[in-house]
N, C-alpha and C positions, 0 to 999 in steps of 0.2 A: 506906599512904596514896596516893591518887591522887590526879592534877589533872585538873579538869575548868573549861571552859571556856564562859561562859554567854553569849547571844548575846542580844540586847534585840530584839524587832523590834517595830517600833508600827507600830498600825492604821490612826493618823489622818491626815487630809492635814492641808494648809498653814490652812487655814481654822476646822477641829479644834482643831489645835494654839494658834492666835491666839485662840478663844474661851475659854480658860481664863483665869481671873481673878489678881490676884494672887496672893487668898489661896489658892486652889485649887493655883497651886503655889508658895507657903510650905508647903502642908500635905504636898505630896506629897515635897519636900524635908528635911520634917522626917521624914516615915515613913520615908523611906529610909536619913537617919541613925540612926534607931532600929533599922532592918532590920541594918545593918553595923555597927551595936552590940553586937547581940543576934547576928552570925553570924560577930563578928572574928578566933575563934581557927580558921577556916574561911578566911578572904580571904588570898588570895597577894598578888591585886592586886582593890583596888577597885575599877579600871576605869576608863573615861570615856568621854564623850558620842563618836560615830565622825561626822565630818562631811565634808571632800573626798575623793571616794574615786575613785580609778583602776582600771581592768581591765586586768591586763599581759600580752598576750597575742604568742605567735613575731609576729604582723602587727603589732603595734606596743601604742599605748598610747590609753586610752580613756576618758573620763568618766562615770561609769554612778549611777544612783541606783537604791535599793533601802529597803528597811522596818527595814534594818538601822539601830537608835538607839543604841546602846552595848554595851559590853563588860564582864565580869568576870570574873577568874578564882577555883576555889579549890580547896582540896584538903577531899579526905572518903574516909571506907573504901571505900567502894563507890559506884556510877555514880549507887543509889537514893536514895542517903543527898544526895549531891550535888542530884539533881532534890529532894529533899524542902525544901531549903536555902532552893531560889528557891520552892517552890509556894506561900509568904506573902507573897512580894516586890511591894510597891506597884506597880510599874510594869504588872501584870499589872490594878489594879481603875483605873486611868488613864483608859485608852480601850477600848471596849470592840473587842475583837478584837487586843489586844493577848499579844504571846505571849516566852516566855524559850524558846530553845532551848541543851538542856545535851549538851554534845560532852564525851567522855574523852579526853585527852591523854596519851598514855599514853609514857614517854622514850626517848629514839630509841636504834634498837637496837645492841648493840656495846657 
C-alpha cells in the first residue's frame, strides 16, 4: 500500500465562489460526504479546507496566495488506483477549471 497525497486547487475567484447558492453548497457537501463514504477504507486523513498560508524561505517569511483549497490523503496499491480515487470527486464538477492534484508519498528512507 502506498500513500498518496491529493491537492484540491480551485478555479474560481472571490466572486465565483460568493455566487453559489445555498443549496448549491448543501449539495456539494452532501456529495463529498457520499464520495468519503464510498472511499473510506481508502482515507488516512480526510483532510481540510488549507486557508492562511506562509512562504518560508532562508530571507525570511511571507504571505502568498495560491489555488490551493484543501487537502487529502490516502492510501491505494498503486499511484493509478489512487488518481482513479479522486477522478469522481465532486470538487472537480464545482467550478469549472477546477483540478485534484495526486502526489505519491512515498516513507522516508532508512
Amino acid at each position: 500500500m502506498g500513500r498518496f497525497l491529493a491537492l484540491f486547487n480551485g478555479a474560481a475567484d472571490e466572486a465565483g465562489k460568493a455566487a453559489l447558492s445555498e443549496q448549491q453548497q448543501t449539495e456539494f457537501l452532501h456529495a463529498w460526504a457520499s464520495w468519503a463514504q464510498a472511499n473510506e477504507r481508502a482515507l488516512v486523513d480526510p483532510g481540510a479546507p488549507l486557508f492562511a498560508k506562509k512562504l518560508v524561505t532562508a530571507q525570511g517569511v511571507e504571505d502568498f496566495t495560491d489555488g490551493m483549497t484543501g487537502y487529502t490523503i490516502v492510501e491505494a496499491d498503486s499511484h493509478d488506483e489512487a488518481v482513479r480515487i479522486f477522478s469522481g470527486h465532486p470538487h472537480l464538477g464545482l467550478f469549472t477549471g477546477n483540478s485534484i492534484a495526486v502526489l505519491e508519498c512515498p516513507p522516508p528512507p532508512g
